[in-house]
One Martini backbone bead per residue (centre of mass of N, CA, C, O) as a GRO file, in nm:
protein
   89
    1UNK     BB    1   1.688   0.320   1.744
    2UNK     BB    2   1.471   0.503   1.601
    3UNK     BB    3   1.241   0.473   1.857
    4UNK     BB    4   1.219   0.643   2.097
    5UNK     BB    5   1.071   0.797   2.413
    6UNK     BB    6   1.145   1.095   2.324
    7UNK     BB    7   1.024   1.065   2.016
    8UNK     BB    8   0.779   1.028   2.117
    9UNK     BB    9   0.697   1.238   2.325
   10UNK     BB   10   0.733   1.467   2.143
   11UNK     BB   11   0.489   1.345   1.948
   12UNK     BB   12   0.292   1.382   2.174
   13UNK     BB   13   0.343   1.708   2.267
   14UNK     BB   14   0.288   1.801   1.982
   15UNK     BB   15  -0.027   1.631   1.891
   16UNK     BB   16  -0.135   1.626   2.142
   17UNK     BB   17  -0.226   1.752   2.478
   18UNK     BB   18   0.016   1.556   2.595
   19UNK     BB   19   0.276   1.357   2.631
   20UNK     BB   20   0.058   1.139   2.750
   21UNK     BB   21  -0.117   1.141   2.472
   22UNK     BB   22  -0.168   0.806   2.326
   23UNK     BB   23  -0.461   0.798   2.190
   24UNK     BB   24  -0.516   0.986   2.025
   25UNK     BB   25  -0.549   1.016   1.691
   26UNK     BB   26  -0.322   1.248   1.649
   27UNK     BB   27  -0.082   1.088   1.778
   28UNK     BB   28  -0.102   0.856   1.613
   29UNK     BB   29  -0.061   0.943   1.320
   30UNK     BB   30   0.238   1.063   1.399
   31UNK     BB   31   0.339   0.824   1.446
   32UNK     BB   32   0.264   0.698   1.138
   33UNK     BB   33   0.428   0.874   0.977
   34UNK     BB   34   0.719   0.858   1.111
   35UNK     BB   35   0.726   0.521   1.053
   36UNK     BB   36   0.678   0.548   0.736
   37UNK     BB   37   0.929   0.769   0.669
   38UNK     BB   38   1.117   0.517   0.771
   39UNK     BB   39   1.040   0.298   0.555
   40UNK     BB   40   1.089   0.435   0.327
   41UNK     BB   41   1.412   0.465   0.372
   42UNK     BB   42   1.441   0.164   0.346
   43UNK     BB   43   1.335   0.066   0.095
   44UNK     BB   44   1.515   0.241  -0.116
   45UNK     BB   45   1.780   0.083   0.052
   46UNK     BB   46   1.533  -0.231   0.041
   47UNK     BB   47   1.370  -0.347  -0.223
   48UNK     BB   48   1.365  -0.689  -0.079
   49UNK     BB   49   1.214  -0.605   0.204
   50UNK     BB   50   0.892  -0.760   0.224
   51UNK     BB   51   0.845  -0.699   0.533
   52UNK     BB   52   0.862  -0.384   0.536
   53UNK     BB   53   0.630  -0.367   0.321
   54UNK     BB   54   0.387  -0.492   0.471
   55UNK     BB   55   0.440  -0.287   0.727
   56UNK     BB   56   0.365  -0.017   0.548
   57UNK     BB   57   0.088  -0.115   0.430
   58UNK     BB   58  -0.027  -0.136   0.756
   59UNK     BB   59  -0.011   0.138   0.796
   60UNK     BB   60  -0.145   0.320   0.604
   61UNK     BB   61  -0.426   0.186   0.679
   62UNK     BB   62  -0.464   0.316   0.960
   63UNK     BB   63  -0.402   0.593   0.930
   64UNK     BB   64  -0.660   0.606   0.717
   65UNK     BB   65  -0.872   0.506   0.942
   66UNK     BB   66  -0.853   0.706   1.131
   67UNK     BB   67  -0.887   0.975   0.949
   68UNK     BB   68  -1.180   0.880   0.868
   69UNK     BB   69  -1.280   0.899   1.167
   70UNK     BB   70  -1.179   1.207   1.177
   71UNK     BB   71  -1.370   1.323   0.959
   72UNK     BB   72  -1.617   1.242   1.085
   73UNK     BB   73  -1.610   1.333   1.368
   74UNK     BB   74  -1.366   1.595   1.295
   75UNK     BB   75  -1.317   1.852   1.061
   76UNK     BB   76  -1.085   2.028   1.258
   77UNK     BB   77  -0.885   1.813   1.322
   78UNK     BB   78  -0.817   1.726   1.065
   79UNK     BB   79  -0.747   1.966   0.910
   80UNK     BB   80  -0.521   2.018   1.145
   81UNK     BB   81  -0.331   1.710   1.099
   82UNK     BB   82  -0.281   1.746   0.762
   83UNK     BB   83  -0.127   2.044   0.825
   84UNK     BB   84   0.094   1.958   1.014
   85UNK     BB   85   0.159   1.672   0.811
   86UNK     BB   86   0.158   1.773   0.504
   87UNK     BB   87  -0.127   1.582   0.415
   88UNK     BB   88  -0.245   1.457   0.112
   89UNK     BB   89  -0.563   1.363  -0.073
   0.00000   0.00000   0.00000
């Protein structure tokens, strides 16, 4: 499996509080954005795969709307977590 225990701890440890912190913004955010950078490469060599394709793009709304959500409420996380994950708006 591509998101192994290891791979989401070291996500959550990166960009978490600690490596237990999977609930903040920064963390999920982290796990969307990993999630979806696998989606797209399955897609790249399965373009007619439409069921991970409606999941790619369930993943970017949520992604955006955290994002929204941590730029509402503190915008130098939000803009220290776009540039730590080198996300363009």
């Amino acid at each position: 499996m591509y998101l192994t225990a290891e791979k989401k701890e070291e996500l959550f440890s990166s960009y978490g509080k600690s490596n237990k912190d999977t609930g903040s913004a920064e963390s999920q955010i982290a796990l969307f954005s990993y999630r979806i950078s696998h989606l797209t490469e399955h897609l790249k060599s399965n373009h007619k795969d439409f069921g991970t394709q409606r999941a790619l793009i369930k993943l970017v709304g949520k992604r955006r709307a955290l994002l929204d959500y941590l730029k509402r409420k503190d915008i130098e996380r939000y803009r220290s977590i776009v540039k730590a994950l080198n996300l363009r708006k």
